[in-house]
MIDODREN-32854 format. One record per atom (N, C-alpha, C): z, y, x; residue in three letters. Coordinates in pm, whole numbers, padded with zeros to 5 digits, always signed. Layout:
<gutors>
ZYXALA...
</gutors>
This chain:
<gutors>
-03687-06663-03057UNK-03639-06568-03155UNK-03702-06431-03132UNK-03740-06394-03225UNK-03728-06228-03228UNK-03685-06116-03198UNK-03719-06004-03115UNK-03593-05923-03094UNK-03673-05773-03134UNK-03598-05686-03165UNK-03643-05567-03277UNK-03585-05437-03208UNK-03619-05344-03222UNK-03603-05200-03146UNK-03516-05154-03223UNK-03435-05046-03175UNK-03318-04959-03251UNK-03367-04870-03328UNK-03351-04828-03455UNK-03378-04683-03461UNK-03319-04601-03550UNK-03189-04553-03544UNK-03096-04529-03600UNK-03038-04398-03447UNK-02972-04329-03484UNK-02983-04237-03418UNK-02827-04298-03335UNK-02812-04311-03181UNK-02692-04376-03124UNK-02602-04269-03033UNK-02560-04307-03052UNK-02379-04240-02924UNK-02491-04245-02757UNK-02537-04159-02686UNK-02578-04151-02576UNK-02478-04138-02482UNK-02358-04108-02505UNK-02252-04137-02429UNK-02134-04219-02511UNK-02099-04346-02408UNK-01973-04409-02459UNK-01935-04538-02406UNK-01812-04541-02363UNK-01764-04647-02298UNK-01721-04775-02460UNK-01762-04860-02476UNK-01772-04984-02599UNK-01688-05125-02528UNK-01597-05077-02583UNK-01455-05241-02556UNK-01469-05286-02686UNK-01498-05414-02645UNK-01504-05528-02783UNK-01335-05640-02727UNK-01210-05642-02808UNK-01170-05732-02760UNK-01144-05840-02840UNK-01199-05947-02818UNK-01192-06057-02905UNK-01076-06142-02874UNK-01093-06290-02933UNK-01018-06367-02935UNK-01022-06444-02772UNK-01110-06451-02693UNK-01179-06576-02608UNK-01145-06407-02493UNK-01245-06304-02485UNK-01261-06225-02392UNK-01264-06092-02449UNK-01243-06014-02300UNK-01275-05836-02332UNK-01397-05822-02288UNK-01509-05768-02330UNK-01635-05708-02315UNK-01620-05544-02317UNK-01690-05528-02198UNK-01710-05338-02161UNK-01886-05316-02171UNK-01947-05181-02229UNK-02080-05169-02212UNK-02019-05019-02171UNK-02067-04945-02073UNK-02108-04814-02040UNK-02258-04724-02069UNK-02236-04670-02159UNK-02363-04612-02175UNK-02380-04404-02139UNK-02433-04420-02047UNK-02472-04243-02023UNK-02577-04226-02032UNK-02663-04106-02089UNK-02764-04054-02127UNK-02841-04173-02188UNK-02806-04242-02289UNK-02875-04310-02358UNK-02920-04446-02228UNK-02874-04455-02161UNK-02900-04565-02082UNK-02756-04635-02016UNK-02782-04816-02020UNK-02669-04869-01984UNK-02644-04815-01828UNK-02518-04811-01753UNK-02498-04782-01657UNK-02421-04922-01599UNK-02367-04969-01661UNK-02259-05088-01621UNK-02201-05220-01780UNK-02160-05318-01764UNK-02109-05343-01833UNK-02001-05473-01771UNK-01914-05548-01820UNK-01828-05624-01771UNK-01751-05684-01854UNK-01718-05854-01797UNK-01647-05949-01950UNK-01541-05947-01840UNK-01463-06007-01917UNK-01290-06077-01853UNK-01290-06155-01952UNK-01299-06292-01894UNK-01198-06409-01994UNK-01047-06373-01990UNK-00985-06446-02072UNK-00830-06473-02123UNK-00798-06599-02037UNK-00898-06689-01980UNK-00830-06802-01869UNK-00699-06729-01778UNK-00637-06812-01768UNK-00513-06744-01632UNK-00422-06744-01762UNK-00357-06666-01597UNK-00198-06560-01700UNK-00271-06421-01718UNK-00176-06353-01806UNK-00209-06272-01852UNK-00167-06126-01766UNK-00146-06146-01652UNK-00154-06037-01544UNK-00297-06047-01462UNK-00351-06194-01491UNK-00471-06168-01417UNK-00584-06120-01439UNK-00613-06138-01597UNK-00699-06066-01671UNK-00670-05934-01678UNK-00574-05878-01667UNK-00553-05756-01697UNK-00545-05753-01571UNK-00593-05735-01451UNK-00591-05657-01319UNK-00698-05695-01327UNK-00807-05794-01364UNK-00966-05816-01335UNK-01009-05675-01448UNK-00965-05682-01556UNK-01021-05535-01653UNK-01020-05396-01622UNK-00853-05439-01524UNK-00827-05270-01466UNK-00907-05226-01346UNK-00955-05345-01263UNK-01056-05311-01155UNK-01170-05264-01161UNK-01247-05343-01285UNK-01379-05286-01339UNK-01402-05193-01413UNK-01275-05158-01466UNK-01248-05035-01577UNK-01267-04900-01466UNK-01186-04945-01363UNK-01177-04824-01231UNK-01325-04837-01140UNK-01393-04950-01178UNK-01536-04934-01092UNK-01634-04818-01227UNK-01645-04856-01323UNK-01711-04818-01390UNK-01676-04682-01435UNK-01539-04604-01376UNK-01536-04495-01400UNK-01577-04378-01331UNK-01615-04450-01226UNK-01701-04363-01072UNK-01847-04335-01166UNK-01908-04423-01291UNK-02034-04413-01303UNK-02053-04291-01474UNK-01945-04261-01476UNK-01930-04219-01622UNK-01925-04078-01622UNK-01992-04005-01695UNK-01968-03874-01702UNK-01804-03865-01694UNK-01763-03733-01707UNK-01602-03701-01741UNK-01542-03669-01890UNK-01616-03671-01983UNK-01579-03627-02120UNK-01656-03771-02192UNK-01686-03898-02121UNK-01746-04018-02249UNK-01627-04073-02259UNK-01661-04075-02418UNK-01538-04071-02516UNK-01551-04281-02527UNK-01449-04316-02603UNK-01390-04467-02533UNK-01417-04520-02661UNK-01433-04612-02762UNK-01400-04702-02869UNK-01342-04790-02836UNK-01276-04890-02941UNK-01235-05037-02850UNK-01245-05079-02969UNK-01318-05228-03032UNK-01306-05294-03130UNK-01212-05422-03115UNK-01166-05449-03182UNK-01015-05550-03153UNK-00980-05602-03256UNK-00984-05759-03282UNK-00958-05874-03335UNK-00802-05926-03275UNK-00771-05884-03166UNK-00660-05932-03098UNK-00561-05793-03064UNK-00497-05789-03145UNK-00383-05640-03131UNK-00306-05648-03019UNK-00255-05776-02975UNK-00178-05711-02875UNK-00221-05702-02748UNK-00374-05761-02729UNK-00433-05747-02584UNK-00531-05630-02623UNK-00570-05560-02730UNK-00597-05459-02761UNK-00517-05323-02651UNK-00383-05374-02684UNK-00298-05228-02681UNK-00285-05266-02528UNK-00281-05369-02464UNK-00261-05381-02322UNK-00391-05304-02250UNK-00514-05318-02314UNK-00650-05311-02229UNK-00640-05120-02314UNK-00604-05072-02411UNK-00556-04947-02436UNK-00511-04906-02323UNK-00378-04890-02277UNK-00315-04901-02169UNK-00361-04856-02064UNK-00466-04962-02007UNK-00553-04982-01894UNK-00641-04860-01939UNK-00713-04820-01974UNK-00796-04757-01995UNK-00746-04635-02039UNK-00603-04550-02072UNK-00508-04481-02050UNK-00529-04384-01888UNK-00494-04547-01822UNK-00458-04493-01669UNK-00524-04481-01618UNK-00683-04591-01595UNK-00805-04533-01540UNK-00863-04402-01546UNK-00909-04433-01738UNK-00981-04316-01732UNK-00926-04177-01775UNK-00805-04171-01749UNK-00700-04039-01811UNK-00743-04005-01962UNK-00781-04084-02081UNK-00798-04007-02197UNK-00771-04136-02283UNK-00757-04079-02406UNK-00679-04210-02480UNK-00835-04265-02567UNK-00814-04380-02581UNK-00935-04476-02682UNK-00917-04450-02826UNK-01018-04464-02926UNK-01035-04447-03031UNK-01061-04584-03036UNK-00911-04658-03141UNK-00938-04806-03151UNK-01039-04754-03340UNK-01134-04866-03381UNK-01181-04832-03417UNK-01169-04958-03582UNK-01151-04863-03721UNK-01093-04927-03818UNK-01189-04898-03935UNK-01134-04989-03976UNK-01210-04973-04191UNK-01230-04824-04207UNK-01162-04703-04212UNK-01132-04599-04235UNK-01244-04501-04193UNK-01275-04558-04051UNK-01361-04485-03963UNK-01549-04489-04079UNK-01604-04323-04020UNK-01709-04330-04062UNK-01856-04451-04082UNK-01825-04514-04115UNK-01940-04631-04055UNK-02077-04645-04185UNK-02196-04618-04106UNK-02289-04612-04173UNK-02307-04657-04312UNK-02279-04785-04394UNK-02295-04825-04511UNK-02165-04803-04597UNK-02181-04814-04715UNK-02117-04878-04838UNK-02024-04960-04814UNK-01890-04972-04844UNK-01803-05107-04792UNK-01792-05133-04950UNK-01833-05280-04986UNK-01829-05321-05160UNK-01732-05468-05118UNK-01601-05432-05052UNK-01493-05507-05018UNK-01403-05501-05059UNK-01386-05590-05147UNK-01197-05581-05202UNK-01084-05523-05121UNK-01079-05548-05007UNK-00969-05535-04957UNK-01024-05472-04789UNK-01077-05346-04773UNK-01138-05360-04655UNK-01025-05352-04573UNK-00929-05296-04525UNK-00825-05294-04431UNK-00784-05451-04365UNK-00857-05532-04477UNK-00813-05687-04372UNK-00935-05711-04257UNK-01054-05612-04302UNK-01196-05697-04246UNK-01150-05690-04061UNK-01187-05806-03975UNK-01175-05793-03849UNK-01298-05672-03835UNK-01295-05548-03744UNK-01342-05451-03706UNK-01486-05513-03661UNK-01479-05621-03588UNK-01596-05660-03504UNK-01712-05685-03607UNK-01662-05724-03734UNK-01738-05764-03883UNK-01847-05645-03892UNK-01735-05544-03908UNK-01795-05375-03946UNK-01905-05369-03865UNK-01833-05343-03718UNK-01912-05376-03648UNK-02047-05407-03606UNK-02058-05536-03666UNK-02193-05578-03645UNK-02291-05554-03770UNK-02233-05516-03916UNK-02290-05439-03981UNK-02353-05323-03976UNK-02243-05278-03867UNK-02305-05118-03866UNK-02455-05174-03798UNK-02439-05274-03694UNK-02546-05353-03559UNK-02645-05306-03654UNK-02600-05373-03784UNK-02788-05415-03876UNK-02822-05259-03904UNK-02769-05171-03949UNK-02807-05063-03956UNK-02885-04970-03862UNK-02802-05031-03742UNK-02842-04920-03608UNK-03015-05004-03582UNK-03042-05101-03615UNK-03133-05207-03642UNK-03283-05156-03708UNK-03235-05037-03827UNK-03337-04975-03937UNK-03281-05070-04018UNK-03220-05168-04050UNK-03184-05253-04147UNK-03099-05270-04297UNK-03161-05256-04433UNK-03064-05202-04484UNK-03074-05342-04619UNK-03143-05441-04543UNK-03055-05576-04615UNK-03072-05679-04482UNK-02954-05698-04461UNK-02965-05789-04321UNK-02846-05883-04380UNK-02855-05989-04268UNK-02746-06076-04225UNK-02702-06122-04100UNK-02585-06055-04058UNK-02553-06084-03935UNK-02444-06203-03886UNK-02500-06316-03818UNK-02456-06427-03735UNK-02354-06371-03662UNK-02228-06382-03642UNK-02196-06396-03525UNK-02129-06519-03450UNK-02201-06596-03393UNK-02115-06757-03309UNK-02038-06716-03224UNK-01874-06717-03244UNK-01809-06693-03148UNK-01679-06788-03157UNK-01558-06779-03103UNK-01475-06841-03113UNK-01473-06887-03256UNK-01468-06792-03365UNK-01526-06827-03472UNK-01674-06744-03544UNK-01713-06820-03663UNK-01856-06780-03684UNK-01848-06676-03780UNK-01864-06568-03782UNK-01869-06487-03893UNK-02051-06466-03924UNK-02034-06464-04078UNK-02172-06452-04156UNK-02133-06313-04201UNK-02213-06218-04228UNK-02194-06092-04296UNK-02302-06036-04397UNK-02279-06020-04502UNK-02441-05952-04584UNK-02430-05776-04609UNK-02572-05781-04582UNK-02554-05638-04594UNK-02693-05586-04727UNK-02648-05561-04814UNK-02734-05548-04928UNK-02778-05403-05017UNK-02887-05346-04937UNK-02880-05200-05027UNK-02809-05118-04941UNK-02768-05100-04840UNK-02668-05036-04713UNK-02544-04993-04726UNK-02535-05128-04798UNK-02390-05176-04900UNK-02318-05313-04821UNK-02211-05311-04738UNK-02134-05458-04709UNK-02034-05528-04831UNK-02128-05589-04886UNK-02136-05638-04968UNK-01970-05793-04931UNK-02010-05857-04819UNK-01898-05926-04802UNK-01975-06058-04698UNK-01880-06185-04687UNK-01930-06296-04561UNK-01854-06402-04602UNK-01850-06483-04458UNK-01831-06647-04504UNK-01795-06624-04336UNK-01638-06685-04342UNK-01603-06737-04167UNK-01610-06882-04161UNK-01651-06897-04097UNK-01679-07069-04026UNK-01561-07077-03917UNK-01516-07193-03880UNK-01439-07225-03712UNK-01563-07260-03645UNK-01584-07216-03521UNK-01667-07220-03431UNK-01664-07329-03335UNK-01745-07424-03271UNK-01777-07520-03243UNK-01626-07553-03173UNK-01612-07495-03061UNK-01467-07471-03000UNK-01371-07539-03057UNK-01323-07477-03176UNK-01204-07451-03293UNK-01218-07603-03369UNK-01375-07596-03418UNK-01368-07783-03465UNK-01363-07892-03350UNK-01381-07886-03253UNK-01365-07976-03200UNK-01230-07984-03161UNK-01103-07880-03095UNK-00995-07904-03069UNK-00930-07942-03260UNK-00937-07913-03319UNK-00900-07951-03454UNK-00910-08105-03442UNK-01032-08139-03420UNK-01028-08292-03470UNK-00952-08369-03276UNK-00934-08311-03207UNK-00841-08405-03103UNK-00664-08371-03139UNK-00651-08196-03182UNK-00526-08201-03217UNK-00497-08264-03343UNK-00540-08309-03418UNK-00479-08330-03587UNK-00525-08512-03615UNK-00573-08577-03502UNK-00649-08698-03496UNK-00531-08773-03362UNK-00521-08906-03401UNK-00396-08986-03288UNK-00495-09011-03166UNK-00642-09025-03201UNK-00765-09069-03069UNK-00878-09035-02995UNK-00918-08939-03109UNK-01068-08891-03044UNK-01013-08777-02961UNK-01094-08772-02850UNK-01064-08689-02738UNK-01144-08579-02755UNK-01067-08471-02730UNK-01142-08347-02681UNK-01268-08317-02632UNK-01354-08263-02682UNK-01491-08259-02620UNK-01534-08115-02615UNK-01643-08094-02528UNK-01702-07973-02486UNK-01827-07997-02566UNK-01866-07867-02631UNK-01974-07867-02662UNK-02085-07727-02657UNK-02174-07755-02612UNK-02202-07632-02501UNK-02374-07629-02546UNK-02473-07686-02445UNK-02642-07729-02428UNK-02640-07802-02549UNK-02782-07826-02640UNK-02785-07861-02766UNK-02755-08049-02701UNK-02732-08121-02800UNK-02716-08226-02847UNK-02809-08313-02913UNK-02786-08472-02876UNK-02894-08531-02944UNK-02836-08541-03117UNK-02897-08586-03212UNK-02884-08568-03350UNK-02787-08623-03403UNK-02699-08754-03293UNK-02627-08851-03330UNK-02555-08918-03205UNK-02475-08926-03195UNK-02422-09002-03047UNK-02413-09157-03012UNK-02408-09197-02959UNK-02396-09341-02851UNK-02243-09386-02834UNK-02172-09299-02863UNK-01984-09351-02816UNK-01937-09226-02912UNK-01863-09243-02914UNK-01682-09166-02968UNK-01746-09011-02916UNK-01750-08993-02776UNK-01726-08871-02694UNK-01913-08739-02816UNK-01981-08847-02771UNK-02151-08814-02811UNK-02139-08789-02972UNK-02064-08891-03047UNK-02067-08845-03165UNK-01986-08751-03207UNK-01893-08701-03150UNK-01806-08643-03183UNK-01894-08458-03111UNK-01968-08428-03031UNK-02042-08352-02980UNK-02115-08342-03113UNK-02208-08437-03113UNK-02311-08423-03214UNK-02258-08391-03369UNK-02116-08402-03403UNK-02116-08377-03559UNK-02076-08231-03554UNK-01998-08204-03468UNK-01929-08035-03475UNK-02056-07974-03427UNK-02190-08009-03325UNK-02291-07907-03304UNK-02408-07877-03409UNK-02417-08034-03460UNK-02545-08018-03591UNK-02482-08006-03718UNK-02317-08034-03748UNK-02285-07986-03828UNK-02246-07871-03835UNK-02207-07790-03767UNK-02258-07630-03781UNK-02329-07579-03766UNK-02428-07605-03726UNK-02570-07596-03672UNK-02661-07596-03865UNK-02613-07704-03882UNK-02695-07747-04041UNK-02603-07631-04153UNK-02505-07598-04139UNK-02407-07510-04209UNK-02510-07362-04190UNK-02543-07297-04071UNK-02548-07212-04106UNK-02699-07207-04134UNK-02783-07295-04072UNK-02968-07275-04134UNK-02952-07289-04282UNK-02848-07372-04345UNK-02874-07360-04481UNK-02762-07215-04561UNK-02711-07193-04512UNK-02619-07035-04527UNK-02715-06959-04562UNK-02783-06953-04394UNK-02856-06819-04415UNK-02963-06764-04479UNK-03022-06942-04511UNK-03124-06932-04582UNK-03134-06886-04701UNK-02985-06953-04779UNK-02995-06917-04917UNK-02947-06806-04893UNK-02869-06666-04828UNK-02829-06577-04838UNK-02949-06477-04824UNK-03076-06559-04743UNK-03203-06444-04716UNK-03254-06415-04836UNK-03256-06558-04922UNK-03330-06551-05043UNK-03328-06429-05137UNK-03199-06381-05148UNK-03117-06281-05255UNK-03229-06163-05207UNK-03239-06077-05135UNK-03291-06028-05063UNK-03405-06017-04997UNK-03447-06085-04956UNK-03544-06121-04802UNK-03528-06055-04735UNK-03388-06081-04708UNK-03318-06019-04612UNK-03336-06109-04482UNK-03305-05997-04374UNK-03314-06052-04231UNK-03216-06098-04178UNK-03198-06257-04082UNK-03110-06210-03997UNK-03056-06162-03935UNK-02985-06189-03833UNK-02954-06114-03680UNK-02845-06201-03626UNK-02899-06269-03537UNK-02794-06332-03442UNK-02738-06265-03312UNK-02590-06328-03296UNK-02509-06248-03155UNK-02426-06336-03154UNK-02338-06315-03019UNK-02240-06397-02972UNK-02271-06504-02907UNK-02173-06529-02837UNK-02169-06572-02706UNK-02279-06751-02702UNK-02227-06778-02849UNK-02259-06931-02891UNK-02440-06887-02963UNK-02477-06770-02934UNK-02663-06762-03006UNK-02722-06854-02935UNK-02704-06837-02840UNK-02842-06920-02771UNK-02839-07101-02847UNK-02685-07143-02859UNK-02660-07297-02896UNK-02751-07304-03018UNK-02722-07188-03106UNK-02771-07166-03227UNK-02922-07222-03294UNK-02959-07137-03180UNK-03089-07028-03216UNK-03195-07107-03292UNK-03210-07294-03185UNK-03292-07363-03250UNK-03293-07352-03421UNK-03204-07385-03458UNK-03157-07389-03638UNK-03195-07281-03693UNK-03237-07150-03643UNK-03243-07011-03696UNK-03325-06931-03652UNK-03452-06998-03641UNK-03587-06978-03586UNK-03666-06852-03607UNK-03630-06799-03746UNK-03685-06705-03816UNK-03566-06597-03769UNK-03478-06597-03670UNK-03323-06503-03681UNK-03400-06411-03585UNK-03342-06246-03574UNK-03353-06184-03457UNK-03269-06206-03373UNK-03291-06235-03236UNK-03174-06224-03149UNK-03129-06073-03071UNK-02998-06051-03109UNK-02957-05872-03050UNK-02828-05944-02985UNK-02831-05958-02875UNK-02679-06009-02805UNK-02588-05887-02851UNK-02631-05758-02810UNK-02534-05647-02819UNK-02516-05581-02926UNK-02584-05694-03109UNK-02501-05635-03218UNK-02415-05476-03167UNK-02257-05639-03153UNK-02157-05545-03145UNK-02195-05381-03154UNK-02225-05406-02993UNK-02214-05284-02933UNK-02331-05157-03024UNK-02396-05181-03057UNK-02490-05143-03079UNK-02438-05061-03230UNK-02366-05131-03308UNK-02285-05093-03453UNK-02178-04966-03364UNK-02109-05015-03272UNK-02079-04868-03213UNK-02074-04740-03157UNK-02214-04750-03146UNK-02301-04682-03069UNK-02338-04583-03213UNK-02346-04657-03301UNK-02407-04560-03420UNK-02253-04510-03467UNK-02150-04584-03491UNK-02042-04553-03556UNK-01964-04391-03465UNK-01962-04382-03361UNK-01981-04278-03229UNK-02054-04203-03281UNK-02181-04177-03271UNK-02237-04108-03353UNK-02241-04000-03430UNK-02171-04121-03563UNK-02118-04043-03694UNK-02006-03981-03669UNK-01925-04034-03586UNK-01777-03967-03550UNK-01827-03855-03488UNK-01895-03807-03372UNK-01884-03722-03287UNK-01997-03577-03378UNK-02055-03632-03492UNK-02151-03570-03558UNK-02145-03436-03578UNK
</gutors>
């Protein structure tokens, strides 16, 4: 895959909490350069993740100027306000959770923006901070969000369930097929129950989104942009995609920016 330079003018200082559904992600950025960054899964109880966040939250505050200002993007409100919290007591200053409302580089041409998950915006803003002003941004994660960005206008997307999500679907809602992991690509078709059941949730989302994105480039010739945790599973299917792991972060970095402007 491809990978493409920034050039959009970014937040040179800022601590970037993404909290999703699966994990919390931290990027530290001072003087325009990363200094630190750090995940926490949601595995465990939920005192353990939150003392693994508060530890690294307190390592990474030894590396931070004293005035970098905090975002937090959040799909998950109430581990939002817990890792809020945390980041309260570490770094003595409160987070700017970050919403529809907020300055963000494009056009929102959304019915209803106050529902969009933030991380969406997000990675819109990604395509922008990108030079990008007709993109499409991938994201494979717990679930798949598609996003178009048309004219430096968010125009709107398409959520998929993410490999994860279909596969526990078909062991919870099914009396037999078992649970499967699906992770390293897959052969095209399986040998047993376990293999086929791998192979339809990986090439059938896999085939979902090469033909998505394709017809969505068409409108346009517009670009991709792939992220999340599940790109790499991807990537084969989306050959022509850029790969930016740190979207996300990167849409906040500009959205900072505009705020602090």
């Amino acid at each position: 895959m491809k990978r493409r330079r920034t050039s959009r003018r970014l937040a040179t200082d800022l601590l970037a909490v993404d909290v999703g559904n699966s994990k919390v992600e931290a990027l530290l950025v001072c003087d325009g350069e990363e200094r630190c960054r750090w995940r926490v899964d949601y595995d465990g109880t939920p005192s353990g993740w939150k003392r693994q966040f508060a530890l690294a939250a307190t390592a990474a505050r030894r590396e931070a100027h004293a005035a970098v200002p905090i975002v937090v993007a959040s799909v998950a409100p109430s581990r939002a306000a817990a890792v809020e919290a945390i980041l309260r007591r570490t770094w003595r200053r409160r987070p700017h959770r970050a919403s529809w409302r907020d300055p963000w580089p494009f056009r929102l041409g959304i019915r209803t923006p106050q529902t969009l998950g933030v991380d969406r915006l997000a990675n819109v803003a990604g395509l922008m901070a990108l030079g990008l002003r007709d993109g499409i941004a991938v994201d494979a994660g717990t679930a798949v969000t598609i996003d178009i960005l048309e004219r430096g206008r968010f125009v709107g997307g398409l959520i998929l369930p993410g490999s994860a999500l279909m596969a526990r679907a078909l062991h919870h809602h099914t009396a037999q097929l078992p649970l499967v992991h699906v992770g390293a690509p897959v052969p095209l078709f399986g040998v047993d129950t376990v293999s086929a059941l791998q192979a339809g949730v990986q090439h059938g989302l896999a085939q979902a989104l090469r033909g998505l994105t394709a017809t969505l480039a068409a409108r346009r010739r517009s670009q991709t942009v792939l992220t999340g945790g599940a790109a790499e599973v991807f990537a084969p299917w989306l050959s022509k995609a850029l790969h930016v792991p740190d979207l996300l972060f990167l849409g906040l970095r500009l959205l900072q920016a505009r705020r602090s402007a």
